[in-house]
C-alpha positions in Angstrom: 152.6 144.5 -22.5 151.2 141.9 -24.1 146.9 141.0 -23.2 147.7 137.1 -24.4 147.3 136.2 -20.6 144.4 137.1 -20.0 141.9 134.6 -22.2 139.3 132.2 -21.3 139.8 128.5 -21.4 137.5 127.8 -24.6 139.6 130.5 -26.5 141.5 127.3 -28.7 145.5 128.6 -29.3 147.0 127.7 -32.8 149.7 125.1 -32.1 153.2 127.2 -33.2 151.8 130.0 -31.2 152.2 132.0 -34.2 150.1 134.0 -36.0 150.7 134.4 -39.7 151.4 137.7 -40.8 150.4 139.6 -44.1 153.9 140.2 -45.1 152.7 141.2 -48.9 150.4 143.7 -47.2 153.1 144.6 -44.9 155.7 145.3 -47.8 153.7 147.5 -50.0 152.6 149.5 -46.9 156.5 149.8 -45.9 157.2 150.9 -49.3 154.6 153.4 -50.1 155.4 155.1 -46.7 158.9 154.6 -47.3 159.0 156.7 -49.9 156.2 159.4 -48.2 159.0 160.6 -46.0 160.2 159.6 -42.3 157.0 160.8 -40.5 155.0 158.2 -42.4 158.1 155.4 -42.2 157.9 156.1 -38.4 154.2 155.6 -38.2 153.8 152.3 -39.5 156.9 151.0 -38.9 154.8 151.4 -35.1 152.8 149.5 -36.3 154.5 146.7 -37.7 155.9 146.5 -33.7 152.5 145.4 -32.6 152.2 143.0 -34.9 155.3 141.9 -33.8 153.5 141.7 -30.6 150.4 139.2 -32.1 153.2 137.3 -33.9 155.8 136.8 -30.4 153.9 137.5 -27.1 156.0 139.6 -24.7 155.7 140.6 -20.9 157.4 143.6 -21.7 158.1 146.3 -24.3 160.0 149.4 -24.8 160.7 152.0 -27.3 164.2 153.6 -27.9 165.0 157.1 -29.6 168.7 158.5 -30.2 170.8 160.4 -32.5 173.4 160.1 -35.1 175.7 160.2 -31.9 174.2 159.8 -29.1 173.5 156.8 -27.1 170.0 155.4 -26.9 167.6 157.0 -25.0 164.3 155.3 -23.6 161.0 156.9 -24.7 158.1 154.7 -22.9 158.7 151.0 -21.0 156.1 149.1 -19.4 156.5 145.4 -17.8 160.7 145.2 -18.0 162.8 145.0 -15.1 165.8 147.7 -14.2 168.2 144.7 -15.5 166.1 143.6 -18.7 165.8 147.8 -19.8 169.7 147.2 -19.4 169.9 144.5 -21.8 167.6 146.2 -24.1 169.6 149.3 -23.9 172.4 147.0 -25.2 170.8 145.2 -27.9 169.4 148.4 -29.2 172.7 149.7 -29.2 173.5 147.0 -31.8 170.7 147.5 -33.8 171.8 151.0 -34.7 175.1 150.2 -34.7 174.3 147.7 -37.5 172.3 150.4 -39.4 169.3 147.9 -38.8 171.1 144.5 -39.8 171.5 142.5 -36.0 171.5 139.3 -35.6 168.9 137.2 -36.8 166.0 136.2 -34.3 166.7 132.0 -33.9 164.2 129.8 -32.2 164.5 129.3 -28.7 165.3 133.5 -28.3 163.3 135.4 -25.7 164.1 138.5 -26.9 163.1 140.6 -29.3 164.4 143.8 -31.2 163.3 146.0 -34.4 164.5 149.1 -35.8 161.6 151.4 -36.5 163.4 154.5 -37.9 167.1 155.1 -38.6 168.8 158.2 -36.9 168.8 161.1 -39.8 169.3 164.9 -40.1 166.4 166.5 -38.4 164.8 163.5 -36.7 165.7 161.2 -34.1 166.4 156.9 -34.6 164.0 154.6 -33.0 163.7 150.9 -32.0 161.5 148.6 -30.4 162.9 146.0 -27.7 160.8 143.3 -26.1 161.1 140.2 -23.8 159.1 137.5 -24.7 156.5 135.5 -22.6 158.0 132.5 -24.2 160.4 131.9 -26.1 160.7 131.8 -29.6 159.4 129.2 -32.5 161.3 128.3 -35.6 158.0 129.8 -37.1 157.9 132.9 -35.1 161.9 133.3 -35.8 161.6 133.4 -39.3 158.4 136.0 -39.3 160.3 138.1 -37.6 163.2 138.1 -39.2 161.1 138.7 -42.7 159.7 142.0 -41.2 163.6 142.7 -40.0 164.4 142.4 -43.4 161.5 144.4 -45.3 162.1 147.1 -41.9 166.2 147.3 -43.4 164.9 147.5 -47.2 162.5 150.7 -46.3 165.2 152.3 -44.4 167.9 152.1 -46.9 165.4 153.4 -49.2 164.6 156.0 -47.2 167.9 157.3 -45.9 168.7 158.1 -49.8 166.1 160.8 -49.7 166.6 164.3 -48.7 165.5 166.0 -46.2 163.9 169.0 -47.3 165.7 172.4 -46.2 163.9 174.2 -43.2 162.0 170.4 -42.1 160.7 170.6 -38.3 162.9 167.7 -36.5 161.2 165.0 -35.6 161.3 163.3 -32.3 160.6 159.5 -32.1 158.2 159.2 -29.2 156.4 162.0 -27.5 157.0 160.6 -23.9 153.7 160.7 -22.3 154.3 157.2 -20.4 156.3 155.9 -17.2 159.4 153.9 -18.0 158.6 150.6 -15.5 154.7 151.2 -14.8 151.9 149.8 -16.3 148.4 151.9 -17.0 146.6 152.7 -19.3 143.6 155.3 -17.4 143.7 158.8 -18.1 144.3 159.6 -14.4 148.2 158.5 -14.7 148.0 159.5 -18.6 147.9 163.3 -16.8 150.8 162.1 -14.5 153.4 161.4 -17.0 152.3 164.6 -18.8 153.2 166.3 -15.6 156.7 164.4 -15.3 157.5 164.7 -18.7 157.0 169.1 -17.9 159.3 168.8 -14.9 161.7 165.8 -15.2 164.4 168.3 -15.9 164.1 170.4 -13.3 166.6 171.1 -10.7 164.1 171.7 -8.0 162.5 169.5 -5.7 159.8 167.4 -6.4 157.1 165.6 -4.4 155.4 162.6 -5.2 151.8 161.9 -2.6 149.8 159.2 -2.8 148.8 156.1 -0.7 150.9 152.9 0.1 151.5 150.9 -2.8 150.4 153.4 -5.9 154.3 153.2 -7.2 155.9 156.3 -5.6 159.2 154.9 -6.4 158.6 153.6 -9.7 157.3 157.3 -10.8 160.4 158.8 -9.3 162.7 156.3 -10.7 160.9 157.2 -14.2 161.9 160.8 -13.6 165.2 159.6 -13.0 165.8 157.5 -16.5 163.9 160.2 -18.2 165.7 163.0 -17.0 168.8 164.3 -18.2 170.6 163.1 -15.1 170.0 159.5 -16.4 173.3 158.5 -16.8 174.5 159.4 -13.1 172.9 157.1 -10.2 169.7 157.3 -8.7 170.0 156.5 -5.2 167.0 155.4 -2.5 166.6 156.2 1.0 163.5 155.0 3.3 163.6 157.8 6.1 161.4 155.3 8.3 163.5 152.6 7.7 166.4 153.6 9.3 166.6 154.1 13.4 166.8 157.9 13.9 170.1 158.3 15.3 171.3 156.9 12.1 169.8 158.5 9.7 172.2 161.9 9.7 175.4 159.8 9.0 174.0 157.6 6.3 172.5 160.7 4.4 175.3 163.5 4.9 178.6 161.2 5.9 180.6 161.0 8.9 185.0 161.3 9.0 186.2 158.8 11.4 186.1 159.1 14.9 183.4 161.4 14.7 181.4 159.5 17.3 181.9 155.8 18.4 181.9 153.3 16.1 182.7 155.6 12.9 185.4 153.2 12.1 186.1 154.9 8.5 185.4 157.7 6.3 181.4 157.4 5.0 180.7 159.9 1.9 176.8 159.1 2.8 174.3 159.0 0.3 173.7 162.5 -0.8 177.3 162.8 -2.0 177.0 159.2 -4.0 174.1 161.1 -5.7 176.5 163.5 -7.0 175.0 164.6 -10.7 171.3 162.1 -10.2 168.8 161.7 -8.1 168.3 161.2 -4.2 165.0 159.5 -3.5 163.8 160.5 0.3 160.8 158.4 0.7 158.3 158.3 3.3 159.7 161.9 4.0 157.2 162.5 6.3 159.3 160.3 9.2 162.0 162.4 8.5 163.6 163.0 12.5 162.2 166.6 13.2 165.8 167.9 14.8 167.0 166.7 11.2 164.6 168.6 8.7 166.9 172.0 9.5 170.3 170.4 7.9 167.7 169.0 5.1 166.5 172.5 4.5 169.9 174.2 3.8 170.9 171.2 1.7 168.0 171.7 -0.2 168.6 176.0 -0.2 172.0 175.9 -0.5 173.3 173.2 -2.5 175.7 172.3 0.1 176.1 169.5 2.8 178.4 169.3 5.8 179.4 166.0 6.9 179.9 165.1 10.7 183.3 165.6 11.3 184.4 168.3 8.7 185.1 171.7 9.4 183.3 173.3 6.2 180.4 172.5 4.2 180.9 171.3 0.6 178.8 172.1 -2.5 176.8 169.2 -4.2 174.7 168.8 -7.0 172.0 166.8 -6.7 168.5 167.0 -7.4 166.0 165.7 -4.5 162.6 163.5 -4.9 160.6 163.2 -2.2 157.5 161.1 -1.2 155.3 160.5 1.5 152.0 158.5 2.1 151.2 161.4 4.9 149.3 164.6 4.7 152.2 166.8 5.5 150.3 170.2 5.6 148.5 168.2 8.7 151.8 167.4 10.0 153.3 171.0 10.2 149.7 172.3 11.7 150.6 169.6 14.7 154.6 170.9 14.9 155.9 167.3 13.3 157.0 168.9 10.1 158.8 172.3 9.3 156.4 174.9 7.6 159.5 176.3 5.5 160.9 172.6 5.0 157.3 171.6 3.6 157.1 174.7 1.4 160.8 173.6 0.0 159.6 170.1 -1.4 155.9 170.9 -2.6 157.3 173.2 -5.0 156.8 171.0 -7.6 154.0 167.8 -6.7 152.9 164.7 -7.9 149.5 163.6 -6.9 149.5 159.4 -8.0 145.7 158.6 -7.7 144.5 155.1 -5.6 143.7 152.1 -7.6 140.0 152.5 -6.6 140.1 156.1 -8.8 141.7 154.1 -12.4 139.8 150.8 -12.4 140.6 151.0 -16.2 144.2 150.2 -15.3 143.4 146.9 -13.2 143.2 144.5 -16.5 146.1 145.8 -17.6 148.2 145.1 -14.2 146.4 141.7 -14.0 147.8 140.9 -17.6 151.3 142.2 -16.4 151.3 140.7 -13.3 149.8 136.9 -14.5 153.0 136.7 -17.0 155.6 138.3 -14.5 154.5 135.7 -11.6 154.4 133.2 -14.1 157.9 133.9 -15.4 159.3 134.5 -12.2 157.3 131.2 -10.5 157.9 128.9 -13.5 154.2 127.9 -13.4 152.6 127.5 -17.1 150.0 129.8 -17.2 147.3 129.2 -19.6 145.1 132.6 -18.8 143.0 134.0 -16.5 138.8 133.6 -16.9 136.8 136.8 -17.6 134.7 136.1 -14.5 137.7 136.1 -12.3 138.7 139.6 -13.8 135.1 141.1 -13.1 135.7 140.1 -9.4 139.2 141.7 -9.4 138.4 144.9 -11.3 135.4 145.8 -8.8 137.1 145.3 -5.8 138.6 148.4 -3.9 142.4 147.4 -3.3 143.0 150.0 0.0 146.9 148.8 -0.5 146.7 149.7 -4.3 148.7 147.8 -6.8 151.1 146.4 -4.2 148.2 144.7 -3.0 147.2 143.6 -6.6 150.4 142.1 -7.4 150.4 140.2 -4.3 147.0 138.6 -5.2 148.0 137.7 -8.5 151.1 136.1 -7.5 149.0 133.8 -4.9 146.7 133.1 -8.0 149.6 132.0 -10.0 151.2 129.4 -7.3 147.5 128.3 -7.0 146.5 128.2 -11.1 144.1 125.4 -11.7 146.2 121.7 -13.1 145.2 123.3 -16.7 147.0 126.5 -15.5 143.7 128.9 -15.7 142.8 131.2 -12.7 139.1 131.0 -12.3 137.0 132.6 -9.8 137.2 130.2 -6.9 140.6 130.4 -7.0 140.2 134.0 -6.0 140.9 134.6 -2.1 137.9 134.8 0.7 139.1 138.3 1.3 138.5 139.7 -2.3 135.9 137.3 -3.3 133.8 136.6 -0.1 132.9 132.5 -0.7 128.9 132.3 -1.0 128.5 136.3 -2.1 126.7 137.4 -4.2 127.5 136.2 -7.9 129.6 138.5 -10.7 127.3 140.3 -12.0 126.5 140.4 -16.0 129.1 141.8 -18.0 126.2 143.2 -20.3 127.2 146.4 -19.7 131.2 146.3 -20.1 130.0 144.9 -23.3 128.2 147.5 -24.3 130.4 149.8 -23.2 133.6 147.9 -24.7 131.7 147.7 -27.8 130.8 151.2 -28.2 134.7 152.2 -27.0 135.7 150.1 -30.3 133.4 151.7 -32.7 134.5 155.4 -31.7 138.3 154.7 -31.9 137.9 152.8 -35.3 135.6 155.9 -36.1 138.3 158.1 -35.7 141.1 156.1 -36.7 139.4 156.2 -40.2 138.6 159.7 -40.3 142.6 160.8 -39.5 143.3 158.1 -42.2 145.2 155.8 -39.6 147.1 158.7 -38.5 147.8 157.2 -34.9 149.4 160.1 -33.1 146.4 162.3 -34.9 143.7 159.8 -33.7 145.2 160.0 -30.1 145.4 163.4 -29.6 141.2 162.8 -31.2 140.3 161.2 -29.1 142.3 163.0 -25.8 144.6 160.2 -24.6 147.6 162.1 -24.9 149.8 159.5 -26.2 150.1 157.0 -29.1 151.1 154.3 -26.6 147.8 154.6 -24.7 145.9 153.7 -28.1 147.7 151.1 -28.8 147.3 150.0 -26.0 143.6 150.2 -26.4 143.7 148.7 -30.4 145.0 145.4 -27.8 142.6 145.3 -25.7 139.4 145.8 -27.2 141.2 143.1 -30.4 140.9 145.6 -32.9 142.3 143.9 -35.8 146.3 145.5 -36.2 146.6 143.9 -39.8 143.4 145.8 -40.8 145.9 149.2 -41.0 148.1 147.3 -43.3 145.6 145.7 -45.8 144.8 147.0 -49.0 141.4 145.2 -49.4 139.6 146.2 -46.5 136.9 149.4 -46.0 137.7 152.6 -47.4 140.3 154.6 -44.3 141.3 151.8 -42.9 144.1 151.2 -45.1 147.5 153.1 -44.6 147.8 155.6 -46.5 151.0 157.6 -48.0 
């Protein structure tokens, strides 16, 4: 996700948008690690992908692993819609179907794609797919195209070169993100470590947490994750849905069952057949309906209104509630052995309030989605107005957030900057007290940079070493960092600067 924005109004912006890359730099880097192996290839053909970012701003990104014959699989996604991960599954499709060689980025695209490693014995393929805050230059085009090219050179280079007998595969991406969600605090860092440990399994599992911390999206991330990715992951709001109704639209009715069952209805647990069934706000489940749940969820099997004998199914259950459910069964409005079924396995996704560090990183999410979406041209948002937004305590979490932003969007000053005022009486109280001085997110933003440069030059630029370092658990979390704090990407590609900053192979 890109940080571009998020900037103040005195920040100037070059006219073609486009910063020029160090493609020398970038060439001898390619080679040398080229020719070090894949592990190396893999690492900073990484990152070459964020300076794909500085060069073409995108609202979202994702990263693609597969086989020789597999079908791509996504590793980490943040910022793209269920339809735009769609397209990007096809256009990386192409990309490895063309051994690296798609069609040329033209100006006016809004899309981007680059092959970062080519499927091999013993290690996985990888790409890079993007969507672009605007859309492309003749200038940004070509760049793009040049590092397509130098990316094709190293892997033909590459491919030539055998793979040493008893090598360790390799696997593109250690998935430690959320397909769909945006963060970057250690708090949900822990969460996708836990779904990445259970996204497999067969059992139920339970996702807590308040209104509007993403239940959905984290269950829908299991989903695409999971090896049940390809069958359909299907939602049902249990307090949605008067109560009556609720046993036909789950389990299915034959008709004539009752009045009004003018057909045969499979329900929704059988169109989950192979994926996923999402029971949220599980906790309004009708209580003369939890015992049918129960054996569904024991058994395996359903029987549907009408039928004489239950049928098997296979489908794997996520559940999520908002509620404190082991309060609920001490009042008698939830089953004790029904509760004990679905907290076998539980997600606990923390407020808003608990990972501030994540609110800048929504803000610059949510700022280009509106915009996009809106078709208002967005020129940033002030520093000042993201003080007020980061210390605020959001009770409806990040569904809350993204309704702000959006009013700040439809309300952007005429030079398209969100400012302060702009921010509503309910957030930012008019006459209260002023932001206080950032002196200490300075401070503290300054000292952040040194120790990750620090340690990026002692594991010789080794990102995925640096990470695990510095205890972030994923490479995508320090990039994401390297963006914020404007660490300088093309300092890992340079052979001039300080001693450890260069790549080395």
């Amino acid at each position: 996700m890109s940080d571009s924005s998020v900037a103040s109004p005195d920040v100037p912006v070059s006219e073609s948008g486009s910063s020029q890359l160090p493609i020398s730099s970038i060439v001898r880097a390619v080679c040398r690690a080229a020719s070090g192996g894949p592990d190396l290839l893999y690492e900073v053909m990484i990152k070459m992908s964020l300076m794909v970012e500085a060069t073409a701003p995108t609202y979202g990104l994702s990263i693609w692993a597969t086989s020789d014959t597999g079908k791509p699989t996504l590793r980490w996604a943040e910022g793209l819609e269920e339809q735009e991960i769609a397209t990007g599954e096809r256009a990386v499709a192409e990309i490895f179907a063309s051994r690296g060689r798609p069609e040329p980025a033209a100006e006016g695209d809004h899309a981007i794609c680059l092959l970062l490693a080519l499927p091999s014995h013993g290690r996985e393929g990888a790409a890079l797919y993007g969507r672009c805050v605007r859309s492309l230059t003749a200038q940004q085009a070509k760049e793009l195209n040049a590092l397509s090219d130098v990316a094709h050179l190293a892997h033909s280079h590459q491919s030539t070169n055998v793979v040493p007998t008893g090598s360790k595969p390799v696997s593109a991406s250690s998935t430690s993100s959320l397909p769909g969600m945006v963060f970057s605090s250690r708090a949900m860092a822990d969460v996708a470590r836990n779904v990445e440990r259970i996204k497999d399994s067969n059992s139920t599992i339970l996702v807590m947490g308040e209104s509007g911390t993403g239940k959905e999206l984290i269950a829908r991330a299991i989903h695409r994750l999971s090896r049940r990715s390809e069958s359909e992951f299907i939602p049902f709001n249990c307090s949605a849905v008067p109560a009556e109704l609720v046993e036909s639209m789950l389990f299915g009715h034959r008709r004539g069952t009752f009045t009004g069952a003018m057909s045969d209805q499979a329900g929704l647990i059988r169109s989950a057949e192979n994926g996923t069934l999402f029971l949220d706000e599980i906790g309004d489940l009708p209580l003369p309906l939890q015992p049918k749940l129960l054996r569904f969820l024991q058994e395996g099997e359903i029987h549907t209104l009408g039928e004489r004998a239950p049928r098997k199914v296979n489908v794997r259950v996520i559940a999520a509630t908002h509620k404190d459910l082991e309060k609920l069964v001490g009042e008698n409005l939830f089953r004790e052995d029904l509760y004990y079924r679905i907290a076998t396995l539980t997600l606990k996704v923390p407020p808003l309030r608990e990972r501030r560090e994540d609110i800048s990183a929504l803000i610059s999410h949510f700022v280009s989605h509106y915009a996009r979406k809106n078709e208002r041209a967005i020129s940033g948002i002030t520093a000042e107005a993201i003080q007020i937004l980061e210390t605020y305590s959001w009770p409806g979490n990040i569904r809350e957030l993204g309704a702000e932003i959006e009013r700040l969007v439809l309300y952007a000053e005429d030079d398209g900057y969100i400012r302060p005022e702009n921010i509503g009486p309910r957030i930012h109280p008019q006459g209260g007290s002023e932001v206080p001085a950032a002196n200490l997110d300075d401070l503290l933003e300054s000292y952040e940079r040194r120790v990750i440069t620090e340690m990026l030059k002692r594991h010789d630029c080794n990102v995925a070493k640096a990470s695990e370092a510095l205890g972030l658990g994923s490479r995508q979390t320090l990039y994401k960092k390297l963006k914020r704090l404007a660490i300088d990407i093309g300092d890992f590609l340079q052979e001039d600067t300080e001693p450890g900053m260069q790549y080395r192979a």
